[in-house]
C-alpha positions in Angstrom: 88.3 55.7 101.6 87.1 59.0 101.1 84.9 61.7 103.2 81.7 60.4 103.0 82.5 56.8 102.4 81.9 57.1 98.8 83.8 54.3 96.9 86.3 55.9 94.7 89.2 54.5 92.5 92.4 53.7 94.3 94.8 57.5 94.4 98.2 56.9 94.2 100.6 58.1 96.6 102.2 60.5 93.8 98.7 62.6 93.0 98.5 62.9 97.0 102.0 64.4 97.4 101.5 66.5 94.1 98.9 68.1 95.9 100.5 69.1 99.1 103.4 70.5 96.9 100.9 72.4 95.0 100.0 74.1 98.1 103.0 73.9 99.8 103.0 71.0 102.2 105.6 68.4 100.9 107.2 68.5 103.6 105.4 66.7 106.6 106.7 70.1 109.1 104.3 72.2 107.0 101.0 69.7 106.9 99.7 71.5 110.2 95.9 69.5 109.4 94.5 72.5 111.6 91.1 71.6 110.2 90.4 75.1 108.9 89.3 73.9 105.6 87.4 71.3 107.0 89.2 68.4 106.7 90.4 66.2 109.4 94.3 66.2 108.0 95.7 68.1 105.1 96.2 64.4 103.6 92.4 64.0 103.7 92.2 67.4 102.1 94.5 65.9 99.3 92.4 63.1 98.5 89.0 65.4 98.1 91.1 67.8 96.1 91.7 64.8 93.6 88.4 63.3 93.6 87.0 67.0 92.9 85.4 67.7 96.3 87.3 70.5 97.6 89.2 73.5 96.1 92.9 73.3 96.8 93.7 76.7 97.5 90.8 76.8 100.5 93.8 76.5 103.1 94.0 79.4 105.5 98.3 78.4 105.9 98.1 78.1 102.0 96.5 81.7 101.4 98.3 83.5 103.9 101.6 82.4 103.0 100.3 83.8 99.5 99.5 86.5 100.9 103.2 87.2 102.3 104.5 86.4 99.1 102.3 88.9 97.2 103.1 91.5 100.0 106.8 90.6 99.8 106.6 91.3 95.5 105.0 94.6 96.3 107.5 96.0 98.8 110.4 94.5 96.8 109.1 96.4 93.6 108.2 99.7 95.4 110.2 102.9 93.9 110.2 103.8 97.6 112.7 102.6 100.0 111.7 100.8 102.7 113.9 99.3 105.7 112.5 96.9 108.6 114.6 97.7 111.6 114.7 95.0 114.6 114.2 96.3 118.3 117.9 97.3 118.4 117.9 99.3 115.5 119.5 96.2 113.5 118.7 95.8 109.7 116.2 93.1 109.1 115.0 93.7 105.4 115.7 96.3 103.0 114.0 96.5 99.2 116.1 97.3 96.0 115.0 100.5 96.6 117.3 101.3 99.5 119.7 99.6 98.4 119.5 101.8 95.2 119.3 104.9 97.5 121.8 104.1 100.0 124.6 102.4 97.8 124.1 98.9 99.7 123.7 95.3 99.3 122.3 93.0 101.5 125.8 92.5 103.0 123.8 95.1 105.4 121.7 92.4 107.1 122.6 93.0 110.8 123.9 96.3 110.6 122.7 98.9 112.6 120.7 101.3 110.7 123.3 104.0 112.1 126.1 102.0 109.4 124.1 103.9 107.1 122.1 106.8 107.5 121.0 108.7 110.7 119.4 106.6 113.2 117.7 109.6 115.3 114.1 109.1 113.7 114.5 105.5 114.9 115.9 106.3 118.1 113.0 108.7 118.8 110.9 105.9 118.2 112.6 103.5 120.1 112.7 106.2 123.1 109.2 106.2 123.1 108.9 109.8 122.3 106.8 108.8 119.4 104.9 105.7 117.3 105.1 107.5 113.9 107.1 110.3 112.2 106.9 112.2 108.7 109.7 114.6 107.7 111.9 115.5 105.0 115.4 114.3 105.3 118.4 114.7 103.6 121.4 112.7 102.7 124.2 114.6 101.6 126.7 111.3 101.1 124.4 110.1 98.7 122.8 113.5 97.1 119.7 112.5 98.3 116.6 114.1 99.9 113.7 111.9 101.4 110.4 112.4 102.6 110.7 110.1 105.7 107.7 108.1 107.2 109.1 105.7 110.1 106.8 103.9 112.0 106.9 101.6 115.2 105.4 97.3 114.8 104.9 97.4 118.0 103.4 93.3 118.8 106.5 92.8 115.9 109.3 95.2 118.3 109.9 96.4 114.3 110.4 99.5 113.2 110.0 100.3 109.6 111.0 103.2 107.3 109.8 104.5 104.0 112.0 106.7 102.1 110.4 109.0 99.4 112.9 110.4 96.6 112.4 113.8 96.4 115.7 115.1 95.5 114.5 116.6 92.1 111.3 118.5 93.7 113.8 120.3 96.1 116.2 120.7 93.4 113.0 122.4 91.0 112.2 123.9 94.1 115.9 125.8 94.7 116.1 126.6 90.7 112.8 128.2 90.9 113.7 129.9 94.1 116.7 131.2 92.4 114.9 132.4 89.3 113.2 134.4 92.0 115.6 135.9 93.5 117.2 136.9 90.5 114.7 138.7 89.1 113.4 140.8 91.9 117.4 141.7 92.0 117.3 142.6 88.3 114.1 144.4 89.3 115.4 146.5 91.7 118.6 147.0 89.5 116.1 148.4 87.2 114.2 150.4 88.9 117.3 152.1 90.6 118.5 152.9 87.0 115.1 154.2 86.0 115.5 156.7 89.4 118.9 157.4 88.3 117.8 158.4 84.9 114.4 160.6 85.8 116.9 162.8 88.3 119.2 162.9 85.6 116.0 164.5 83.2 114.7 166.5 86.2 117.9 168.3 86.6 118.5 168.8 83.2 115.0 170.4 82.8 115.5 172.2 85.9 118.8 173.7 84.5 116.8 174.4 81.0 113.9 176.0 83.2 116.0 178.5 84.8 118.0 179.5 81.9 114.9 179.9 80.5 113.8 182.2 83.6 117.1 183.8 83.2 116.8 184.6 79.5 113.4 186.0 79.8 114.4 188.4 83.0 117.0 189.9 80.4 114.6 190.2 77.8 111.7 192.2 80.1 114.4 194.3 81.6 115.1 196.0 78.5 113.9 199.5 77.9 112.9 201.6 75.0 116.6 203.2 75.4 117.4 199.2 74.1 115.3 199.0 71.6 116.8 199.7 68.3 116.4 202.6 66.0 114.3 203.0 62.9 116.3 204.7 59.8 
């Protein structure tokens, strides 16, 4: 019978369980029939969904196991890396970001974080000194420099890191840096040449200037005695 009492035509066993594996509930551990959807048993749910009186995917279990699943694809396709971390620094999770990053497989599963990298933003964390951190970070093993956000789950005892590739910005940043430094060098190489060069001209128009001086004292000191005679 259905909900209601409404005489319907006989469901078979098969369309009931095709249901429940639709929304995940083949096997009898996952049927909870919490009543959220408002239905006595997720069997009863089942039979509405059949006969058209309910939507299958109104199941709170149903929706939030989506919900992981969607969450899951996003961190797994994230160009950051991201590592969950259990209460003693273990390896939980890692996407195929970090593993890209860091040169690892999941072979790292139960590791300690401190297998791979530096643990001390974890360890801060899991001193209590802090809930949250954001620095920059650098891996010299794996030429690599991060911008760091590590976070503490606390109801989880989880801690979670995000690793930002920025290995190329610092690497723009120590090229332009250079540039820099290279031309206020040149600069100054310059300018020291250009000083060079105007003493060089001062003294040599010095030098002129007093020959000059020199020549002209001769010439005024002459007297008529000097002066040549007329035929």
């Amino acid at each position: 019978h259905d909900r209601g009492g409404f005489n319907r035509r006989q469901i078979s066993e098969e369309e009931i369980l095709k249901v429940l594996d639709h929304t995940g509930k083949s096997d009898p551990k996952q049927q909870l029939n919490c009543g959220a959807c408002g239905y006595k048993s997720c069997r009863e749910k089942a039979i509405a969904v059949i006969q058209g009186m309910a939507d299958p995917e109104i199941c709170i279990p149903h929706m939030r196991r989506l919900a992981e699943l969607r969450g899951d694809g996003i961190l797994e396709k994230s160009p950051n890396g991201i590592v969950i971390l259990d209460d003693k620094l273990n390896i939980i999770s890692a996407n195929a970001s970090f593993h890209k990053f860091f040169n690892c497989t999941n072979a790292i599963l139960g590791r300690n974080i401190s297998y791979l990298i530096d643990p001390s933003p974890f360890e801060r964390m899991s001193e209590g000194k802090s809930d949250s951190l954001e620095l920059t970070v650098s891996y010299p093993s794996y030429n690599l420099i991060c911008h760091g956000l590590f976070y503490v789950l606390r109801e989880e005892k989880q801690y979670v890191g995000i690793f930002v590739d920025i290995t190329n910005l610092k690497k723009n940043e120590q090229r332009l840096e250079d540039i820099k430094l290279q031309t206020i060098t040149q600069a100054k190489e310059l300018l020291e040449h250009q000083i060079e060069t105007a003493q060089g001209i001062a003294k040599f128009l010095g030098e002129t200037t007093a020959r000059g001086e020199e020549l002209i004292d001769k010439l005024m000191s002459l007297d008529d005695n000097d002066e040549p005679k007329k035929g």
